[in-house]
N, C-alpha and C positions, 0 to 999 in steps of 0.2 A: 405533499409528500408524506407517506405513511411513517409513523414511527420503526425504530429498528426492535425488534420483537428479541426476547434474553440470549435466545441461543442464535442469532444474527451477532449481536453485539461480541458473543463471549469468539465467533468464529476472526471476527474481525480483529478482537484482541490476539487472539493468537497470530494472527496473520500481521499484525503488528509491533509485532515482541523483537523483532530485529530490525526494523528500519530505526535509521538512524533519523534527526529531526532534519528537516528540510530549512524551516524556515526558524528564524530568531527573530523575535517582537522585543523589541529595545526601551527603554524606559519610554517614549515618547508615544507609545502604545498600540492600538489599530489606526494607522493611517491608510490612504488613498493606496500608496504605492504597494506597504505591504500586501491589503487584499488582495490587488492583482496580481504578485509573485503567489499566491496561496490559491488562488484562482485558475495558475498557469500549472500550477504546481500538482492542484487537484484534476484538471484538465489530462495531465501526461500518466499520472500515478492511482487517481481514483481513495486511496487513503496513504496519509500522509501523517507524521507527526510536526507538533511546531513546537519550539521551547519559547516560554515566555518569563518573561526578568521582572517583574512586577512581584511587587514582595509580599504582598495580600493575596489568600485564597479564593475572599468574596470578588477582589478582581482579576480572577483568571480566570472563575465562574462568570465574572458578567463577560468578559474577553472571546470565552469558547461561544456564549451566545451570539456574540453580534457577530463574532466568525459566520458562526451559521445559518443565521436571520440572511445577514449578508450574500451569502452565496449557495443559499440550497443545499448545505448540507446535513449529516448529521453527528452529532457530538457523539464519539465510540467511550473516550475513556478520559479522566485527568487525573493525573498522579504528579503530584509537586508539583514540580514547573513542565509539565510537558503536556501536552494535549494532542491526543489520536481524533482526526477529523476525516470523513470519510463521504465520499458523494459518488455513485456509480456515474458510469458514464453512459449518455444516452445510448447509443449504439454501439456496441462492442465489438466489431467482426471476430477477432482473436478469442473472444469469451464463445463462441457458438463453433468456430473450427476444429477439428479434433486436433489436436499434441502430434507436430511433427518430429519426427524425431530425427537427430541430428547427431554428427560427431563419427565415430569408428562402424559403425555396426548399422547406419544408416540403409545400406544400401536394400535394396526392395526388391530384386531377383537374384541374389549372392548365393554360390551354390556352394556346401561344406567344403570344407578341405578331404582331398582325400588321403587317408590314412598312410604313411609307409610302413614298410615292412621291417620287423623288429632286426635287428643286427644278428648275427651268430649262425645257426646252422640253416642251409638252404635245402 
């Protein structure tokens, strides 16, 4: 899997500037179960943050690696305790359809309103 190239990275940051962390890594660290919630988790979401409670930086850097050694993906950002992990997903139908649009103004042969006529002299 190819590296993420600056301006990949910096898009990804941006695109992750409001998620909230998904997953919490507790003092007992990477285990079995957690990968697989981060797994499920990268699966539904494709980039994801995790907070991790480890109170050393060299271990949140080795932390974010075996994240991603572990599950193919790629390390976006770590800041304190939080790390942006990010893995596209093989096939995306929803990445290649165009933007449907939805909500009031949906509709796909709606014809204007027609005007009335102002009040007062006829």
């Amino acid at each position: 899997m190819p590296a993420l190239s600056s301006s990949e990275r910096r898009a990804l940051r941006a695109r992750a500037h409001h998620l909230r962390p998904f997953i919490s890594v507790g003092e007992s660290g990477i285990t079995t179960p957690v990968l697989g919630e981060i797994e499920r988790c990268l699966r539904s979401h494709e980039l994801i943050k995790v907070r991790v409670l480890a109170g050393d930086r060299h271990e949140r850097e080795a932390m974010i690696g075996e994240i991603c050694c572990a599950l193919g993906a790629h390390p976006v950002q770590h800041i304190g305790k939080i790390l942006v992990v990010y893995r596209p997903r093989p096939d995306d139908p929803a990445q290649d359809a165009p933007a449907r649009k939805t909500g009031r103004h949906a509709g796909a042969g709606r014809q204007p309103r027609a005007r009335r006529k102002a009040a007062g002299k006829r």
